[in-house]
Backbone as XML, in Angstrom:
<?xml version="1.0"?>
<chain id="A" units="angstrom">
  <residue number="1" name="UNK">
    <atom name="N" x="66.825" y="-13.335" z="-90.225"/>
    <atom name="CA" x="66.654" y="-12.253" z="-91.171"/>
    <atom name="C" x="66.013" y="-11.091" z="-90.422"/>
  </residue>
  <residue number="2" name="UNK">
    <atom name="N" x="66.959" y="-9.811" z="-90.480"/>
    <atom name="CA" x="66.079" y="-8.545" z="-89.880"/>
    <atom name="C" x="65.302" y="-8.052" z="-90.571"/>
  </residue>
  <residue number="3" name="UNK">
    <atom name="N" x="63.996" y="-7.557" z="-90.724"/>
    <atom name="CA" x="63.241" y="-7.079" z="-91.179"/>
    <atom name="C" x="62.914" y="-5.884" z="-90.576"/>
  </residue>
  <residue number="4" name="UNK">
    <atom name="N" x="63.063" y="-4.830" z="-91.574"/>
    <atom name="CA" x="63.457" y="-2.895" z="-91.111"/>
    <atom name="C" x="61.772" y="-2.651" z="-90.827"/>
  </residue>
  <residue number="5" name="UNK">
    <atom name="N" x="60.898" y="-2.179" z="-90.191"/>
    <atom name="CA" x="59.677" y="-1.188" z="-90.285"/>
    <atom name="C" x="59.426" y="-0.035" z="-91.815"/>
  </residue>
  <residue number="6" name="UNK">
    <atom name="N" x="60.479" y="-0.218" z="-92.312"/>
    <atom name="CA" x="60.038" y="0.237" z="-93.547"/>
    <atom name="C" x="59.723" y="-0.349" z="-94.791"/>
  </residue>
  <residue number="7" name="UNK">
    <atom name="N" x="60.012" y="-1.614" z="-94.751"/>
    <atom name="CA" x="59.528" y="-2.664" z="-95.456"/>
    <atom name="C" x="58.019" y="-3.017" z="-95.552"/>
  </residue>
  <residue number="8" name="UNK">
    <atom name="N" x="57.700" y="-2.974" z="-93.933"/>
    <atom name="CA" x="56.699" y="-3.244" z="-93.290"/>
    <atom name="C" x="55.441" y="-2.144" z="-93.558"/>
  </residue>
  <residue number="9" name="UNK">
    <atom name="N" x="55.859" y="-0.769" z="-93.540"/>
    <atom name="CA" x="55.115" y="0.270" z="-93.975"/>
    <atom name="C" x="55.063" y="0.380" z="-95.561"/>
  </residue>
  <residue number="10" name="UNK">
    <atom name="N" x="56.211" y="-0.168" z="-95.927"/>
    <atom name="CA" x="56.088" y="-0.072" z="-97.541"/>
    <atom name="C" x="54.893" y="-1.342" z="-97.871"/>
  </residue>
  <residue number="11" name="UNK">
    <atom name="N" x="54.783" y="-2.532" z="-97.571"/>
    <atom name="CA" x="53.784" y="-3.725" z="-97.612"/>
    <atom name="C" x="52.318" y="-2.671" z="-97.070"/>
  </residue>
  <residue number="12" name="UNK">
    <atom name="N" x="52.188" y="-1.720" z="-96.433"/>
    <atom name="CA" x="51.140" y="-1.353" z="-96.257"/>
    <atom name="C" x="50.585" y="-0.359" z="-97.279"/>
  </residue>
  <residue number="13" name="UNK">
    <atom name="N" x="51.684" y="0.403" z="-97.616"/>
    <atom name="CA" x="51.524" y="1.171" z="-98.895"/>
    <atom name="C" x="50.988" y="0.430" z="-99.866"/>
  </residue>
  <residue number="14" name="UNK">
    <atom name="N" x="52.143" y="-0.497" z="-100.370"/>
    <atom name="CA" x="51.383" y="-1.265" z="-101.497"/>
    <atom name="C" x="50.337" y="-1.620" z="-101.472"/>
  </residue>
  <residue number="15" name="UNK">
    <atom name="N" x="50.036" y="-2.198" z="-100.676"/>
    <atom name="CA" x="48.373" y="-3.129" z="-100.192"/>
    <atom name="C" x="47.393" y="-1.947" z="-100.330"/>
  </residue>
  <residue number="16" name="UNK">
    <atom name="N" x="47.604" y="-0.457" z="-100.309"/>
    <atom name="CA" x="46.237" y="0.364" z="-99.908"/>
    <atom name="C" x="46.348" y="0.915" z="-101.795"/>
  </residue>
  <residue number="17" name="UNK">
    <atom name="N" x="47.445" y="0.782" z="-102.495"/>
    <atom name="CA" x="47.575" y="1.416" z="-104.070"/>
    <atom name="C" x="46.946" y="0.374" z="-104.568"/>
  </residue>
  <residue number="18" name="UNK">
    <atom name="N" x="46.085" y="1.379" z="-105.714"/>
    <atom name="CA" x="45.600" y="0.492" z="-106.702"/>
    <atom name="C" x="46.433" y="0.318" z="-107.586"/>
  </residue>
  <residue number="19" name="UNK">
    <atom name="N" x="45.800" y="-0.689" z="-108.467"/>
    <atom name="CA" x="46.388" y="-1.227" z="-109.450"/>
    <atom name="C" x="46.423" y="-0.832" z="-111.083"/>
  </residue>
  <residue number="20" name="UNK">
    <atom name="N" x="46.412" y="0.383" z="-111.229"/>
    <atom name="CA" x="46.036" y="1.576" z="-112.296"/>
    <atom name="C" x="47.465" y="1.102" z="-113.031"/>
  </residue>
  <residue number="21" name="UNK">
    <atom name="N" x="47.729" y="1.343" z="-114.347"/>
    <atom name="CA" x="48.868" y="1.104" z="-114.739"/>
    <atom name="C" x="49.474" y="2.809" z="-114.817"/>
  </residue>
  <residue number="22" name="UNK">
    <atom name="N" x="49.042" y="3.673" z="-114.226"/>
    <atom name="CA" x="49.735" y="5.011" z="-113.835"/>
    <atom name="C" x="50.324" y="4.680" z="-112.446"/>
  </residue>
  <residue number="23" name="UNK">
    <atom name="N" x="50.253" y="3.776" z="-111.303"/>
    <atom name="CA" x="50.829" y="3.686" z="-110.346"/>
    <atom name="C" x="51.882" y="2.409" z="-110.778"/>
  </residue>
  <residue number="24" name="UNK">
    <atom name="N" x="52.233" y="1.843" z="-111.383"/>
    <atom name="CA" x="53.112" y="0.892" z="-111.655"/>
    <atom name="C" x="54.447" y="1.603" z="-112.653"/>
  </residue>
  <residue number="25" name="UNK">
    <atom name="N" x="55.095" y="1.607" z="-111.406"/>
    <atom name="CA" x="56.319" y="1.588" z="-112.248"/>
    <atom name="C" x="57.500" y="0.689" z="-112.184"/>
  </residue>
  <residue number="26" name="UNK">
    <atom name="N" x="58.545" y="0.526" z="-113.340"/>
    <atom name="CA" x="59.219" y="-0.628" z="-113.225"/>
    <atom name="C" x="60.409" y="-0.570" z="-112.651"/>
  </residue>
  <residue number="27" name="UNK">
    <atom name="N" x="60.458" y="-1.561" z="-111.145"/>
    <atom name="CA" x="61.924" y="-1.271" z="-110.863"/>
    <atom name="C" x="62.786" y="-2.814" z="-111.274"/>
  </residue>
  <residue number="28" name="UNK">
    <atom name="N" x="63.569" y="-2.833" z="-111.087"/>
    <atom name="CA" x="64.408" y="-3.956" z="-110.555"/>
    <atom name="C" x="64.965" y="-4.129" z="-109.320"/>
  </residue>
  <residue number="29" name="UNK">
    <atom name="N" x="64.197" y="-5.580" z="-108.636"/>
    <atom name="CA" x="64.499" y="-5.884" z="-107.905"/>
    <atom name="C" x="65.304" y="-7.180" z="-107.518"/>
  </residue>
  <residue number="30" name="UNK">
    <atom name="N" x="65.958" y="-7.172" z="-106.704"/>
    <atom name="CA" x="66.460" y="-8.777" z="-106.017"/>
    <atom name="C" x="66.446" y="-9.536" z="-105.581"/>
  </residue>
  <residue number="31" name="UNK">
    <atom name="N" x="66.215" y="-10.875" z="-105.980"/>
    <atom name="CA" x="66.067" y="-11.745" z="-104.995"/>
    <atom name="C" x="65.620" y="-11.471" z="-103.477"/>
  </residue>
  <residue number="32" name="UNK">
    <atom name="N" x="66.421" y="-10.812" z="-103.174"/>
    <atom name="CA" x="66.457" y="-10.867" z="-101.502"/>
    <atom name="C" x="65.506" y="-9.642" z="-101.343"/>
  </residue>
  <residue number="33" name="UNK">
    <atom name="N" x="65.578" y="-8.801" z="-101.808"/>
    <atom name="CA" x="64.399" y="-8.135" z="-101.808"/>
    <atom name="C" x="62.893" y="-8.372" z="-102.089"/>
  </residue>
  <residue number="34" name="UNK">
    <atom name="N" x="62.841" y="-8.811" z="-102.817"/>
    <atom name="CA" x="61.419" y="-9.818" z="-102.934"/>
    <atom name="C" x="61.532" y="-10.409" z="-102.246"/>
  </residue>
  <residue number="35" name="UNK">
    <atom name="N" x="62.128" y="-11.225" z="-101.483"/>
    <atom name="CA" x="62.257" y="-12.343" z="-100.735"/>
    <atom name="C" x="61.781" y="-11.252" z="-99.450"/>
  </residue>
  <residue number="36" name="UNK">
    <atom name="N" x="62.449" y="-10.240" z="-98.894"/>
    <atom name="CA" x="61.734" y="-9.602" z="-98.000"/>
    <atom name="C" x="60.540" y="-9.197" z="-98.035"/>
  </residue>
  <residue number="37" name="UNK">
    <atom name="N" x="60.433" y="-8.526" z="-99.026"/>
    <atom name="CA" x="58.466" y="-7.881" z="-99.589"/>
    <atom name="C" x="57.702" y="-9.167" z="-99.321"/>
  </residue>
  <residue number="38" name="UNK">
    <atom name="N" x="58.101" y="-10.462" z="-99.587"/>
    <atom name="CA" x="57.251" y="-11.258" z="-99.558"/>
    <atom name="C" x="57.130" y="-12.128" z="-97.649"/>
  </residue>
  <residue number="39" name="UNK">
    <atom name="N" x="58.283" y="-12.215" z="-97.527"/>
    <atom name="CA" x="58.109" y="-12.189" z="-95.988"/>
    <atom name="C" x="57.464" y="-11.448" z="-95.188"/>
  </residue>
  <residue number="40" name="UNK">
    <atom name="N" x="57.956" y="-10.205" z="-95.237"/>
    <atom name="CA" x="56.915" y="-9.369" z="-94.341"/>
    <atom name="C" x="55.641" y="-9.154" z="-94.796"/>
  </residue>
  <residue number="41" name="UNK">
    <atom name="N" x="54.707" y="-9.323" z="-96.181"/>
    <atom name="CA" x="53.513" y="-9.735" z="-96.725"/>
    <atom name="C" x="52.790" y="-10.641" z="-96.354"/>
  </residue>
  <residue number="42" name="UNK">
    <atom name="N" x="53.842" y="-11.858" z="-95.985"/>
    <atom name="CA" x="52.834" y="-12.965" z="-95.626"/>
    <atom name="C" x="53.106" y="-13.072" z="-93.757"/>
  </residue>
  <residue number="43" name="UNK">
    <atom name="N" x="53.843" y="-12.475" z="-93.548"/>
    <atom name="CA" x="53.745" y="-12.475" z="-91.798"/>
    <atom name="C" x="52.439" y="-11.418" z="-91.440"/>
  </residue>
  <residue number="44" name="UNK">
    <atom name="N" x="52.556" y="-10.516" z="-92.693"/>
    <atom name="CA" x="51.099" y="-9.183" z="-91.933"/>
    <atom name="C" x="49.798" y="-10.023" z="-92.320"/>
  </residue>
  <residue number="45" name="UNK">
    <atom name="N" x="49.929" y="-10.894" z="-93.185"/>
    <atom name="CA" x="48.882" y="-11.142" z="-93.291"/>
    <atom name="C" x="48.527" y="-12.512" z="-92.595"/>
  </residue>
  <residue number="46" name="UNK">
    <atom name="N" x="49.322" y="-13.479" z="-92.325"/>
    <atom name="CA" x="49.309" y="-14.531" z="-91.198"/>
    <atom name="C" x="49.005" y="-13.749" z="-89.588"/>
  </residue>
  <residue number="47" name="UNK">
    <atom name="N" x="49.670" y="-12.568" z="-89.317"/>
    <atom name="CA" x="49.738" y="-11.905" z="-88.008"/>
    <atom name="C" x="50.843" y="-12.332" z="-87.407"/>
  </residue>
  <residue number="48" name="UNK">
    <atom name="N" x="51.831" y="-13.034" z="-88.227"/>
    <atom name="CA" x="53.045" y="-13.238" z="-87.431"/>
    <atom name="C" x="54.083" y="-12.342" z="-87.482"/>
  </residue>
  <residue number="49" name="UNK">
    <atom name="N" x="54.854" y="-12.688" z="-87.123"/>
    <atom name="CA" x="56.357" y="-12.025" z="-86.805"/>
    <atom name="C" x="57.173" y="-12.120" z="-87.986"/>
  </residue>
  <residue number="50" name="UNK">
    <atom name="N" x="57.783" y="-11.410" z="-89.082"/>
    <atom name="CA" x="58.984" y="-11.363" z="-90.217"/>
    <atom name="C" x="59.559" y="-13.106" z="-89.925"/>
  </residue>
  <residue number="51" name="UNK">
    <atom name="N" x="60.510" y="-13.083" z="-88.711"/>
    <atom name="CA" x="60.991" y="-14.057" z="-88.224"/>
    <atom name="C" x="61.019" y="-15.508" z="-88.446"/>
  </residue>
  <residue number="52" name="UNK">
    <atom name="N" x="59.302" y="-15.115" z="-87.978"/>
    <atom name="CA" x="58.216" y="-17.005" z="-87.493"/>
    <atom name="C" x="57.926" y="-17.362" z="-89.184"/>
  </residue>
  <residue number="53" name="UNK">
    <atom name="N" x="58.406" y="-16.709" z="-90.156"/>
    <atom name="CA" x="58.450" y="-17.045" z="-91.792"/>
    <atom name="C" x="59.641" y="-17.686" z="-92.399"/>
  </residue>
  <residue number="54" name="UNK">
    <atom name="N" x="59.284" y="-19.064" z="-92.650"/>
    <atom name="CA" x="60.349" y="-20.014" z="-93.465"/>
    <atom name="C" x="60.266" y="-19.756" z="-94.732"/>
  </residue>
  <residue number="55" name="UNK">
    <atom name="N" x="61.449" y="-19.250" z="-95.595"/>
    <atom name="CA" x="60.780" y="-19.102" z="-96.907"/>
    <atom name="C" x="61.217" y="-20.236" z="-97.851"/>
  </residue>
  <residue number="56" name="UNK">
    <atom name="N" x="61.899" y="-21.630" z="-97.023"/>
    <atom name="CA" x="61.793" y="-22.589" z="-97.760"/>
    <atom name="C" x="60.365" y="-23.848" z="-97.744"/>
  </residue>
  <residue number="57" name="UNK">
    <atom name="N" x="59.971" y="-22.637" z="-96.779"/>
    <atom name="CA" x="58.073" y="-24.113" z="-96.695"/>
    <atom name="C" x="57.000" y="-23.725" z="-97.902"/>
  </residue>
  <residue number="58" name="UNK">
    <atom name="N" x="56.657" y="-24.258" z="-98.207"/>
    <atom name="CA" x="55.311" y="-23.604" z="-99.506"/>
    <atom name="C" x="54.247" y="-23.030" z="-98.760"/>
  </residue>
  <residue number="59" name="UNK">
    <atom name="N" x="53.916" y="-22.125" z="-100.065"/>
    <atom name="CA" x="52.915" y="-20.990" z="-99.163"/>
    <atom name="C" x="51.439" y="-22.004" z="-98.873"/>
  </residue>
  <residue number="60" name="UNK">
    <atom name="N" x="51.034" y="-22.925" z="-99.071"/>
    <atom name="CA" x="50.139" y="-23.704" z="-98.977"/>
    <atom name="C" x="49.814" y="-23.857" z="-97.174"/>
  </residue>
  <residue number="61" name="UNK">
    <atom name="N" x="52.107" y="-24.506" z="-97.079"/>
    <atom name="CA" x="51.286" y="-24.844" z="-95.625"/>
    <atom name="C" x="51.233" y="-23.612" z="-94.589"/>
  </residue>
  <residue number="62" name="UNK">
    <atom name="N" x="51.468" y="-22.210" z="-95.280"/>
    <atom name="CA" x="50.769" y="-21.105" z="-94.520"/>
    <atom name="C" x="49.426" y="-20.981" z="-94.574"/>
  </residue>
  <residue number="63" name="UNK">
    <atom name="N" x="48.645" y="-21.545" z="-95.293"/>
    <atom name="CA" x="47.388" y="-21.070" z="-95.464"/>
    <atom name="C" x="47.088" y="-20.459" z="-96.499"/>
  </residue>
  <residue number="64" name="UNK">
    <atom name="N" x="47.923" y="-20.115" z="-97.367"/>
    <atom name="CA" x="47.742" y="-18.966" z="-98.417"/>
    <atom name="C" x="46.846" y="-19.999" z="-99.192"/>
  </residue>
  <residue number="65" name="UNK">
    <atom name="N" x="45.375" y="-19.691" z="-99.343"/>
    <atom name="CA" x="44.434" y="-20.139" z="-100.394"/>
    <atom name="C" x="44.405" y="-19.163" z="-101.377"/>
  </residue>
  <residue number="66" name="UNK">
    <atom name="N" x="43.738" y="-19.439" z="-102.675"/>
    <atom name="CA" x="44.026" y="-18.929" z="-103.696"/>
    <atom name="C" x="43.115" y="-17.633" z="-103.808"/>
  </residue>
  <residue number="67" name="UNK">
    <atom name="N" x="42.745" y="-17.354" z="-103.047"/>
    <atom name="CA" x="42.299" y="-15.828" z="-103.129"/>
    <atom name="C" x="43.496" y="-14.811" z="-102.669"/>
  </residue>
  <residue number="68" name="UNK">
    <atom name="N" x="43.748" y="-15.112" z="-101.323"/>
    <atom name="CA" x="44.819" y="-14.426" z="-100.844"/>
    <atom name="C" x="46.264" y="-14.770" z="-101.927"/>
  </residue>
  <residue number="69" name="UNK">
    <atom name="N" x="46.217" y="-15.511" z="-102.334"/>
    <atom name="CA" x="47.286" y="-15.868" z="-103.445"/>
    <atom name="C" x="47.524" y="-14.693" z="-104.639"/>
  </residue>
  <residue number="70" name="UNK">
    <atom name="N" x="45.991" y="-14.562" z="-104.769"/>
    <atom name="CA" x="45.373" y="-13.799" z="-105.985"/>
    <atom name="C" x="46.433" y="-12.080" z="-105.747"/>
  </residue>
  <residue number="71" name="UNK">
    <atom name="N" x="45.362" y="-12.050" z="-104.334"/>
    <atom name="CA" x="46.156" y="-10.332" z="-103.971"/>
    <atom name="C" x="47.466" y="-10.375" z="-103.663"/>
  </residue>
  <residue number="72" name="UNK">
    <atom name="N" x="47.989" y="-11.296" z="-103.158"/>
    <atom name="CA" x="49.588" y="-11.118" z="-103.137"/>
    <atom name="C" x="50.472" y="-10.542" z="-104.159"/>
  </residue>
  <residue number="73" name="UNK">
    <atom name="N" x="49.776" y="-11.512" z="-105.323"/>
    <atom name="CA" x="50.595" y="-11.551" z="-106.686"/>
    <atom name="C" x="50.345" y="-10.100" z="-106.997"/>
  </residue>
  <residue number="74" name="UNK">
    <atom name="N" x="48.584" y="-9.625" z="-106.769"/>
    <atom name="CA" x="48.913" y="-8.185" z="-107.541"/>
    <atom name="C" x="49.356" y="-7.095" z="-106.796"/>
  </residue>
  <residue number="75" name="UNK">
    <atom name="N" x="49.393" y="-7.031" z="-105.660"/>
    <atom name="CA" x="50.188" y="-6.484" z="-104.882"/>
    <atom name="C" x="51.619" y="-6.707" z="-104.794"/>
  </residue>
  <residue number="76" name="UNK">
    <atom name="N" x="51.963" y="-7.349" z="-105.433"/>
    <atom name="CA" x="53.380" y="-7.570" z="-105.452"/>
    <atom name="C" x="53.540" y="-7.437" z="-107.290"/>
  </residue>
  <residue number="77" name="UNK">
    <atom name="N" x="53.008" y="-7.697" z="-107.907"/>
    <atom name="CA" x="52.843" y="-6.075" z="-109.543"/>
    <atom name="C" x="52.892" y="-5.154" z="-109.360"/>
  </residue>
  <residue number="78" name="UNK">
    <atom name="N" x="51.935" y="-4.668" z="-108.353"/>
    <atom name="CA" x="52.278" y="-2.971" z="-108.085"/>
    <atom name="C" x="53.399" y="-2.442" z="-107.731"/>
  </residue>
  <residue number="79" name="UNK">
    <atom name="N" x="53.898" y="-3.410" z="-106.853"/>
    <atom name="CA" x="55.735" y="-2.754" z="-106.132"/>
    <atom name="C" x="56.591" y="-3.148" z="-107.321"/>
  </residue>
  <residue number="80" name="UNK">
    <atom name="N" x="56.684" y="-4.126" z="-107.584"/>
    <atom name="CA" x="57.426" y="-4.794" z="-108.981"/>
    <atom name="C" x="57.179" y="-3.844" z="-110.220"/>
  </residue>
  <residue number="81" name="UNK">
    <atom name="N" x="56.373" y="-3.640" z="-110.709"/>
    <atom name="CA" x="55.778" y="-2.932" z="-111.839"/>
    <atom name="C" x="55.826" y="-3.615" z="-113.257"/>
  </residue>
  <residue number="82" name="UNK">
    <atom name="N" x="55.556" y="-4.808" z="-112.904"/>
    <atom name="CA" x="55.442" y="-5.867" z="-114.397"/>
    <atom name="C" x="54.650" y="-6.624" z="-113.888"/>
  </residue>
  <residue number="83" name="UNK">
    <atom name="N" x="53.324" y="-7.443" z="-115.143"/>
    <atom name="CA" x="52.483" y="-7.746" z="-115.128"/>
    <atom name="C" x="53.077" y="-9.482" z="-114.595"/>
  </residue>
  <residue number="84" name="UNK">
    <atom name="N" x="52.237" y="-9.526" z="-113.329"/>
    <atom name="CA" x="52.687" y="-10.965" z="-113.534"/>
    <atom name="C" x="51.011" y="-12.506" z="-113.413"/>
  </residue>
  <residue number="85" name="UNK">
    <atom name="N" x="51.868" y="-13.591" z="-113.606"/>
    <atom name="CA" x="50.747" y="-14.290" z="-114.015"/>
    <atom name="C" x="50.205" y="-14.763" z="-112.568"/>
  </residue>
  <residue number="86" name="UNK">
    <atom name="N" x="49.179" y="-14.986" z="-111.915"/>
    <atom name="CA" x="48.615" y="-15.016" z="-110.740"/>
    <atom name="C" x="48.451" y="-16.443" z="-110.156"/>
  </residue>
  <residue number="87" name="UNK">
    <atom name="N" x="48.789" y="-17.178" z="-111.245"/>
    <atom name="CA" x="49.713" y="-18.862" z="-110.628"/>
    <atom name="C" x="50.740" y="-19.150" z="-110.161"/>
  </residue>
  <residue number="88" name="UNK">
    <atom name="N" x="51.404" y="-17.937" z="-110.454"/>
    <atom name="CA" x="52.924" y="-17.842" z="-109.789"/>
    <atom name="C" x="53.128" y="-18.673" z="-108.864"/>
  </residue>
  <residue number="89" name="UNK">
    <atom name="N" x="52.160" y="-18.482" z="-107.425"/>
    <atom name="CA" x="52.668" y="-19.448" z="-105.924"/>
    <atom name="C" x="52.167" y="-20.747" z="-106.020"/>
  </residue>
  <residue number="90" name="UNK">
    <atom name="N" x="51.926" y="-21.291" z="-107.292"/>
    <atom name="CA" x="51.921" y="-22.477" z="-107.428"/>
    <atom name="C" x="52.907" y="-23.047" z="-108.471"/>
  </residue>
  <residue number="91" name="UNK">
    <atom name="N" x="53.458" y="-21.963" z="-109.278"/>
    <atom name="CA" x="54.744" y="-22.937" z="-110.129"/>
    <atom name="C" x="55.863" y="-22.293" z="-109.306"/>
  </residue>
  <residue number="92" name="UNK">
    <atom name="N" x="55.860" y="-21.941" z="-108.561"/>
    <atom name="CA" x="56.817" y="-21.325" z="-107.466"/>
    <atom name="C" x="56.499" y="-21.076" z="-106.421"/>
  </residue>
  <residue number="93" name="UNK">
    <atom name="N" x="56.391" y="-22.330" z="-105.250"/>
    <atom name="CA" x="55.654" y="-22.880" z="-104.459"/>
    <atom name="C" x="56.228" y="-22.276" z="-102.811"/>
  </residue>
  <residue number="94" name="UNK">
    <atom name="N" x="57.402" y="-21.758" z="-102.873"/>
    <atom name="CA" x="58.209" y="-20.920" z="-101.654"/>
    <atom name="C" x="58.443" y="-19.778" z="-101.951"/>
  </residue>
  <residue number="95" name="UNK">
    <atom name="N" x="58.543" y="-18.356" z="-100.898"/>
    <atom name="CA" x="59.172" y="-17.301" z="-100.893"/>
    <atom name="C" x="60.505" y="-17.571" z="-101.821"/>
  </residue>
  <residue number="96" name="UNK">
    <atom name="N" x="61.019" y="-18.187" z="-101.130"/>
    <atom name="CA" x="62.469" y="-18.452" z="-101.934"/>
    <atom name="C" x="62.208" y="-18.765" z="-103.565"/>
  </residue>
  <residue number="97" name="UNK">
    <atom name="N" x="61.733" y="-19.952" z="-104.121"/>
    <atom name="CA" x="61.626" y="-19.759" z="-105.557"/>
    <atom name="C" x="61.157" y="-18.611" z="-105.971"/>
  </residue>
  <residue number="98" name="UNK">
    <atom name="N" x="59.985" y="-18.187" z="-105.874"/>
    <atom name="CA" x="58.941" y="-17.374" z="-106.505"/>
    <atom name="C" x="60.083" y="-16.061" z="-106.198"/>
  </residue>
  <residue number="99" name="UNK">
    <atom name="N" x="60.685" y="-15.526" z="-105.136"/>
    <atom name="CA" x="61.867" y="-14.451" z="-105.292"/>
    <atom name="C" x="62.643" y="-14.382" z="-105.925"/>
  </residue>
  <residue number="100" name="UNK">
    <atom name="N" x="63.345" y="-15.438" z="-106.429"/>
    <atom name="CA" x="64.660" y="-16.121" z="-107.489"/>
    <atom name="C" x="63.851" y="-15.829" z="-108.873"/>
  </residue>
  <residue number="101" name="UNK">
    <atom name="N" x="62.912" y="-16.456" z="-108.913"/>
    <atom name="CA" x="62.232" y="-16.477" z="-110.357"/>
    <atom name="C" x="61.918" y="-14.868" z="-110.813"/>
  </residue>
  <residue number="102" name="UNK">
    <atom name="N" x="61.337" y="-13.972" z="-109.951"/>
    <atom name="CA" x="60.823" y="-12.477" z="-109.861"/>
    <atom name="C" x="62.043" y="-11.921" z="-109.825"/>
  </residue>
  <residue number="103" name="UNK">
    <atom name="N" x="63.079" y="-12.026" z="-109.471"/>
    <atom name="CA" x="64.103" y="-11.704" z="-109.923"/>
    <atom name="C" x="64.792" y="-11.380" z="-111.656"/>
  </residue>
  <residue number="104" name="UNK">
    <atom name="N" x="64.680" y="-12.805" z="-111.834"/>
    <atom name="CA" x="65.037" y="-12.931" z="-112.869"/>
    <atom name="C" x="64.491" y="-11.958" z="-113.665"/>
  </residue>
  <residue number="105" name="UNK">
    <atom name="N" x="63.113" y="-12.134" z="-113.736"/>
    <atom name="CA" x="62.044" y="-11.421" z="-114.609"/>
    <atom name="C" x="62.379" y="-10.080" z="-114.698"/>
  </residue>
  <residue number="106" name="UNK">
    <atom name="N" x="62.193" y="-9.868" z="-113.380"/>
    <atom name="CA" x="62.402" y="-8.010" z="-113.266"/>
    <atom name="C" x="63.732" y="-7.158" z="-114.347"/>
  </residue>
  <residue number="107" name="UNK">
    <atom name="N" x="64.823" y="-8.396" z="-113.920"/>
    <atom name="CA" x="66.168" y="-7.746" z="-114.995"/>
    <atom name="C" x="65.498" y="-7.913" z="-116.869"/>
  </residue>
  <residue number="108" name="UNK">
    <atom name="N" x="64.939" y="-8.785" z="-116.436"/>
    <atom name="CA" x="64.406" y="-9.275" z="-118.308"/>
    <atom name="C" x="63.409" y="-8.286" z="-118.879"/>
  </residue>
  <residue number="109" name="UNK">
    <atom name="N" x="62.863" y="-7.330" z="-118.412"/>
    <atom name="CA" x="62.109" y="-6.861" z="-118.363"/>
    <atom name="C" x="61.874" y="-4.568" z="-117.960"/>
  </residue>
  <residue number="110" name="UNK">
    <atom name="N" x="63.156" y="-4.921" z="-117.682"/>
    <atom name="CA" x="63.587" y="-3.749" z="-117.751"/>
    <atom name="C" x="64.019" y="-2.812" z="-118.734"/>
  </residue>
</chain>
């Protein structure tokens, strides 16, 4: 999977916006797009490479403890722009589900 530098700068954007419901707006997104936001999210924040990210392993055996869990999710509300529930990476335990599922939502919700 290539992962563009603007993805990468956009994950930095998000991460520095607060979480005001004047900065949330609602897009729809795709699968594979979340699936990227969330790859390159958890490689900046592991320090790895887009690449060195399986998004069929659970975020557990990255390390993601439930704090960092915490900010993912709302950092990934802010780009998304729908409220989501902050257990998410535990009833959707891979990049891959939790993208499929945020998917869904995003069209339902539009």
């Amino acid at each position: 999977m290539e992962i563009q530098s603007s993805q990468i700068e956009q994950i930095s954007t998000v991460s520095q916006s607060s979480n005001s419901q004047e900065n949330i707006s609602k897009k729809t997104a795709t699968a594979a797009e979340i699936q990227d936001w969330l790859v390159c999210y958890l490689a900046e924040l592991m320090e790895n490479k887009p690449d060195e990210i399986d998004v069929t392993i659970p975020f557990d055996r990255y390390g993601l403890d439930s704090s960092a869990a915490i900010g993912m999710i709302g950092d990934l509300e802010s780009w998304i722009g729908i409220e989501l529930d902050p257990t998410l990476p535990y009833d959707y335990p891979s990049i891959e589900t939790l993208a499929r599922h945020l998917a869904e939502e995003s069209k339902v919700n539009v």
